[in-house]
C-alpha positions as CSV (number, residue, x, y, z in Angstrom):
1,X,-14.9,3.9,17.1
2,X,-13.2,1.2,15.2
3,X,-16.2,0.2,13.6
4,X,-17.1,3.6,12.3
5,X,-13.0,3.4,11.1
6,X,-13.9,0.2,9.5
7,X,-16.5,1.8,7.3
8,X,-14.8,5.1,6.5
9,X,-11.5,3.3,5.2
10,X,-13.5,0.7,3.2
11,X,-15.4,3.7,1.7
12,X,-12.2,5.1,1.0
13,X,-10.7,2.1,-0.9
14,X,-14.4,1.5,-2.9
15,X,-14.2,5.4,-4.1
16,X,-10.4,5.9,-4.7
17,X,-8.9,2.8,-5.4
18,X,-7.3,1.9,-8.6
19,X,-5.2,-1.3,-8.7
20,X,-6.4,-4.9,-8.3
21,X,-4.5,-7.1,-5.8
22,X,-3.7,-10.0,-5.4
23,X,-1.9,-10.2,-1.3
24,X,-1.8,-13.4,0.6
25,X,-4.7,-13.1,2.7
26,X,-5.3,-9.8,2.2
27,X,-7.6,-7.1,0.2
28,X,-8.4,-7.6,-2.9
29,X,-8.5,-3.4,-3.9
30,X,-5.6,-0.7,-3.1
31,X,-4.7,2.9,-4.0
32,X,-1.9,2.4,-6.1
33,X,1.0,5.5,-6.3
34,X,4.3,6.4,-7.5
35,X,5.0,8.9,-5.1
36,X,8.4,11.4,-5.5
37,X,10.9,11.3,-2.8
38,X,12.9,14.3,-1.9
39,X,16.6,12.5,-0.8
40,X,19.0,14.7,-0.6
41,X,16.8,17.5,1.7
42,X,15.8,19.8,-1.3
43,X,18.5,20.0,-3.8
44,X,16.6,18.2,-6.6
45,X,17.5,14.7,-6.3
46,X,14.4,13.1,-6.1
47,X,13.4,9.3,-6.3
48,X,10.5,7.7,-7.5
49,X,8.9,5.1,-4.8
50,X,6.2,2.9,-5.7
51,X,3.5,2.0,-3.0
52,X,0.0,0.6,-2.6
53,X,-2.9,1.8,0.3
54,X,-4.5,-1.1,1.5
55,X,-7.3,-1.4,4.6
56,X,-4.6,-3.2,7.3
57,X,-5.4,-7.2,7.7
58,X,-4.4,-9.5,10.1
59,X,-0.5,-10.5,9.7
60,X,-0.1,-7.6,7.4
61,X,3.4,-6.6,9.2
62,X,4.6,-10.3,7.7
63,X,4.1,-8.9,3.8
64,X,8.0,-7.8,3.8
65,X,9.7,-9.8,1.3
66,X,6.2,-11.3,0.2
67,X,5.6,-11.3,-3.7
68,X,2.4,-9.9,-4.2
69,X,0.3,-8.7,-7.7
70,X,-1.4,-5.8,-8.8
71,X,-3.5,-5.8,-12.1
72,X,-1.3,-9.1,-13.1
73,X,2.1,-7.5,-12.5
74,X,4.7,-9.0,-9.9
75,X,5.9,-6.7,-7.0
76,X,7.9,-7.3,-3.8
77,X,6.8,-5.6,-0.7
78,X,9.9,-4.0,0.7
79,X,7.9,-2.3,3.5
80,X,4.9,-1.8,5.7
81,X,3.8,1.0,7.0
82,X,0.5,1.3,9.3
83,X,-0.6,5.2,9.1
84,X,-2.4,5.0,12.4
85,X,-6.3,5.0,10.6
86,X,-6.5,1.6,10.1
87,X,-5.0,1.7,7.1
88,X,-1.4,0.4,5.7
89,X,1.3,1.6,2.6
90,X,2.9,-1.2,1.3
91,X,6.4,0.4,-0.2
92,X,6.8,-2.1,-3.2
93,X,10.0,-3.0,-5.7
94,X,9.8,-4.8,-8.8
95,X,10.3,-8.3,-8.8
């Protein structure tokens, strides 16, 4: 099963990916977003989070705190978050 994982998510990332990175050890491609964050439960305060889909790697979960680039701009990675499919959001802050 984890093979046919393997193969789906790196399909995934070739198709749908638009950001070149530059992680530690890590991919080389992500899905890069600025998603909208609902924070006060629906009365229009939303915030803007950045974040970048990567295929999960080996020591991933140590990327917190870890300056990383994507196309040539610095980022922080603030968070990790595996999404159960073999896949990982980085939650990123400008550096």
């Amino acid at each position: 099963m984890s093979s046919i994982e393997s193969r789906l998510n790196e399909s995934i990332v070739r198709h749908m990916a638009n950001a070149d990175c530059d992680i530690p050890g890590g991919p080389t491609r992500g899905i890069f977003r600025r998603e909208s964050v609902d924070v006060l439960g629906g009365i229009g305060m939303v915030e803007q989070t950045d974040t970048l889909k990567v295929v999960d790697f080996p020591g991933s979960s140590a990327l917190i705190g870890v300056d990383i680039g994507i196309d040539e701009l610095a980022w922080r990675v603030a968070d990790v978050r595996p999404d159960s499919s073999g896949m990982i959001k980085l939650i990123l802050e400008k550096t």
